[in-house]
N, C-alpha and C positions, 0 to 999 in steps of 0.2 A: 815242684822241683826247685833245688836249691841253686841259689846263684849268687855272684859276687856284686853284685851291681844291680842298679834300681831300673833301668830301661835298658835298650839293645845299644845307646851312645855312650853307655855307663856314665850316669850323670846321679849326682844326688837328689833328692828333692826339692822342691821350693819348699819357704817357709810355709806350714802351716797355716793356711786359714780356719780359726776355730768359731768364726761368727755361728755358723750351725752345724748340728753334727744328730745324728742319730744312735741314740742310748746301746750296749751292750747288752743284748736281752737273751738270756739262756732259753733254748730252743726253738729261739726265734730269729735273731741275727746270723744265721749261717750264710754259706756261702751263695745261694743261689736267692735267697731273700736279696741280700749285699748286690748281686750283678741287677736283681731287679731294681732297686731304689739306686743306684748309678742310672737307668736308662730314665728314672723322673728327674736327677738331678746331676750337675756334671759338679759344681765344689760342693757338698754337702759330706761332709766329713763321718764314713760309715765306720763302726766299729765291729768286731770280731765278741761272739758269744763269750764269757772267761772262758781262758785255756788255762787249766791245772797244771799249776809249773812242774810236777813230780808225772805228770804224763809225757812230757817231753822230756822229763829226766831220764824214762825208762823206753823212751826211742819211740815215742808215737806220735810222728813228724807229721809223716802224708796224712794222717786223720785230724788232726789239728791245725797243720798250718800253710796245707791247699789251698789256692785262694786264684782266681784270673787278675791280671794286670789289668785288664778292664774297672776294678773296682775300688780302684785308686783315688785319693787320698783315700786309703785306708789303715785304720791304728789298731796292734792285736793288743788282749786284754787280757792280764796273769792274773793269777789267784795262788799265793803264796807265801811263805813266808823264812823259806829257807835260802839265804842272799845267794851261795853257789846255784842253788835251782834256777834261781831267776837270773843271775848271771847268762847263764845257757839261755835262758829264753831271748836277754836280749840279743844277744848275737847270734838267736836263732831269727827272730824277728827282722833283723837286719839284712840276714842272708837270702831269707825267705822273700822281701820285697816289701815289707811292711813300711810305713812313713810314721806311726809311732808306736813307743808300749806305753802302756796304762799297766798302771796297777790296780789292783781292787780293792779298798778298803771300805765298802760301802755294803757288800752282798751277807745281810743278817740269818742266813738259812743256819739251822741246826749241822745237816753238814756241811758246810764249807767252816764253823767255828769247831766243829769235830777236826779238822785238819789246820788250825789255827790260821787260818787267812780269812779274807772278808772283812764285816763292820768291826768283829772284836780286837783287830791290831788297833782302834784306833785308841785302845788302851797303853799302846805301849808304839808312840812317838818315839821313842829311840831305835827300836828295831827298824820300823817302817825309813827313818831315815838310813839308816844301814843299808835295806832291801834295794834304794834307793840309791844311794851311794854304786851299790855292785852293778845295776843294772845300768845306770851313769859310765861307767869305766869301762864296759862292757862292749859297748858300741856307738857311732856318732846319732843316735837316732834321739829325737825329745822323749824325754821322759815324764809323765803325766801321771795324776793320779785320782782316782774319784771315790768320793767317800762321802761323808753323810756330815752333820752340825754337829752330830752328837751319838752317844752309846749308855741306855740307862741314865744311870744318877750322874754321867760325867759328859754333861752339857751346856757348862758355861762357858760363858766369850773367850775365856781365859783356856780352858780346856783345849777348845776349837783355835784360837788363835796360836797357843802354844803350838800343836799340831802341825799347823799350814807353816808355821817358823821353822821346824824341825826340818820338815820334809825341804821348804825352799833353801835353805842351806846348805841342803844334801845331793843338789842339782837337779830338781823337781824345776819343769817351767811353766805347766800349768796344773792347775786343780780344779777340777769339776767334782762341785757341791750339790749333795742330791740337801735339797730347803729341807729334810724331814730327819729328827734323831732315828734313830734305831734302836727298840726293845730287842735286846737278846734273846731275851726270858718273855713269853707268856704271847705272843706274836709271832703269826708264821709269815711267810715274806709275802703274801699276798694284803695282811694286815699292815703289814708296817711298808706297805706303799701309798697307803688309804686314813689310816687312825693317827698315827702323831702327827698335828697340825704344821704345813710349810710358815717356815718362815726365812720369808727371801730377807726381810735389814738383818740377819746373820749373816746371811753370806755378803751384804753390802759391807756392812761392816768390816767381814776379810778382806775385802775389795779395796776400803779403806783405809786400812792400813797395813798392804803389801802393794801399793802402785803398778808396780815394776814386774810383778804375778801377772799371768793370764789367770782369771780367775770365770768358770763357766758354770752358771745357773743350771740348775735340773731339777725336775722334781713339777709335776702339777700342770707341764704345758700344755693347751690346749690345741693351739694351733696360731700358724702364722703371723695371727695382729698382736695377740700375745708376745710372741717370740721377737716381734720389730718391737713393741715397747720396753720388753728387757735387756735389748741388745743395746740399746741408748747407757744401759745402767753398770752392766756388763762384758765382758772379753768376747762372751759367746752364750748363745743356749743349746742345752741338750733338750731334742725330742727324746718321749720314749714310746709308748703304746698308741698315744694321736697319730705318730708317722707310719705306724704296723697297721693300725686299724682301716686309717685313710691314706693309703701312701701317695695319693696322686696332689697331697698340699703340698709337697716336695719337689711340684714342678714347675711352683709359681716362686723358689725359696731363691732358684740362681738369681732373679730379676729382683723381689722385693728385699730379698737380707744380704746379696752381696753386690750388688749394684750393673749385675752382668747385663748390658740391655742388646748384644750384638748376636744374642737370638732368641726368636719365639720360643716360646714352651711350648711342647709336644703335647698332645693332646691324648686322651686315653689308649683310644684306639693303635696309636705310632707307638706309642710306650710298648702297646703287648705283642706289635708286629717285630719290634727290636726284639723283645725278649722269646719270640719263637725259635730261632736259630740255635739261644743257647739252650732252651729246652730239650729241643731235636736233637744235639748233639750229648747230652746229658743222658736223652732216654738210651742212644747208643752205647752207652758207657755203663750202659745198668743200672741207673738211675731212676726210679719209681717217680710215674707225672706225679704222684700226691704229694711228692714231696717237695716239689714247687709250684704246683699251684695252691697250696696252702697257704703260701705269703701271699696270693695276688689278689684273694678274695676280696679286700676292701679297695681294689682298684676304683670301683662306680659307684663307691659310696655315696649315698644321697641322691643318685641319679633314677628318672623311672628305668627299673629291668636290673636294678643292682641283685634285687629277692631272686628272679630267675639265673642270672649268675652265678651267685654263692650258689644257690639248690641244685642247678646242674653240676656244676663243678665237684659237689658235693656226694652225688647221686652217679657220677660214672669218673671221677677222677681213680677212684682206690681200684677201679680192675686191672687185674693184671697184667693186661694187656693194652691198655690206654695211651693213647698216643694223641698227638699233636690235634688231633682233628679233635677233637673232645671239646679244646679250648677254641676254636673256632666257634663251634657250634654253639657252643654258647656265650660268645661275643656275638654271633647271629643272633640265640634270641636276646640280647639286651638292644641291640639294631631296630630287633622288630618292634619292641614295647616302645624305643626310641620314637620310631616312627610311627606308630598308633601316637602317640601322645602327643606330638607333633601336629597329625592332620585335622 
């Protein structure tokens, strides 16, 4: 539901902390992944799947830009390239409860360059400052952008830096650098996450000369000791697939990447008791369990009974009739392997 104001004292947000944040993942960063990785982390700055700014152009609000107040700091993320479309997003974004927009100029799929947004605007620095410019005028919210080193043949310093000028001119306050160019041509977007080699002294480099940029690393992170070395070097790091895979490093991120020490990290188990509530009231709402227990699978990663987790969850989540008890049961058997391995 739309609304004018960020909480119920109508107060704007605090500034952004972008020390870590969790990647934009299509099909995977929806809303009920989002309230799960809030219950690992309380600042880990979550992101919104892209939203196609001509989806919101033609009124498809409640499907795009639903979202609980619980999963706050949260930033939505367009994909577009027409400045009136994304004009609308940002003061849809604003109304909605969102804390920032992102633009996408990083996502190399054949369609999303079918519909000119993604890595290919990062051909044409003037527009993307435009897009920028409208979505800046639009509403009081920061405006960010993430994108890539590079696109094809046009991946020098010069390129890339000219870029990051454009956009920060254009009232851009940070930029999250995926380390990796983008093949348009002859790469589908599972290759070109994998095949052009990162190179983080590019984005140090942008780093170096725009000071006064938030400027946030992505691309390669593996996990947390990673992510505290780069943030020495950096504004911020993005996770992306480490934090989906294993979301429970996320609960060590408020203590070790933002210095929060005035509470314990919850432990797996409280994590999935938090997130029973909003299950149960989701499955009321006609919500299918598959469709979030599908994010929680890598909950007990690495732990003995993690293989019986995923396999039950796997094995009775899709019935149609599947309810809460499902997920019990099989936090019971990782309990049980728990404690066989134990005694």
């Amino acid at each position: 539901m739309e609304s004018d104001s960020f909480d119920a004292a109508g107060r704007w947000p605090a500034a952004l902390d972008r020390r870590l944040s969790v990647a934009p993942m299509q099909d995977w960063t929806d809303r009920h992944d989002r309230y799960f990785l809030r219950l690992c982390s309380r600042h880990t700055l979550l992101y919104t799947e892209m939203i196609p700014a001509q989806a919101l152009w033609h009124g498809k609000r409640d499907e795009f830009l639903s979202h609980s107040a619980c999963e706050r700091p949260v930033a939505a993320q367009f994909g577009g390239s027409d400045p009136e479309q994304l004009r609308l997003c940002a003061r849809l974004a604003q109304a909605w409860g969102y804390d920032e927009v992102n633009l996408n100029v990083g996502c190399p799929s054949d369609r999303v360059q079918s519909g000119r947004f993604g890595a290919c605007l990062m051909a044409e620095p003037s527009l993307v400052a435009d897009l920028v410019a409208a979505m800046r005028e639009a509403c009081q919210l920061p405006i960010t952008v993430k994108t890539r080193i590079g696109i094809d043949d046009r991946d020098s310093d010069a390129d890339l830096l000219g870029f990051v000028g454009a956009v920060r001119d254009a009232g851009c306050e940070a930029v999250i650098v995926h380390a990796r160019k983008a093949w348009l041509k002859g790469l589908n977007p599972k290759q070109n996450r994998e095949i052009p080699p990162l190179d983080y002294d590019r984005v140090r480099r942008v780093k170096a000369q725009f000071p006064d940029l938030e400027v946030i690393i992505n691309g390669g992170v593996r996990d947390l000791d990673q992510a505290a070395e780069l943030v020495e070097d950096f504004d911020g790091v993005m996770l992306g697939r480490a934090a989906y895979h294993d979301p429970y490093l996320l609960a060590q991120a408020d203590q070790r990447i933002f210095g929060d020490d005035g509470q314990r990290a919850p432990d797996r188990h409280e994590i999935l008791e938090a997130y029973m509530p909003y299950m149960a009231e989701q499955l009321d709402h006609g919500v299918r369990l598959s469709h979030m227990t599908r994010h929680i699978m890598g909950l007990f990663q690495g732990l003995p009974g993690a293989r019986r987790w995923r396999r039950y969850l796997s094995e009775h989540a899709h019935a149609p009739d599947a309810g809460i008890e499902v997920v019990r049961e099989a936090a019971r058997n990782v309990q049980a392997v728990t404690a066989s391995a134990s005694a």
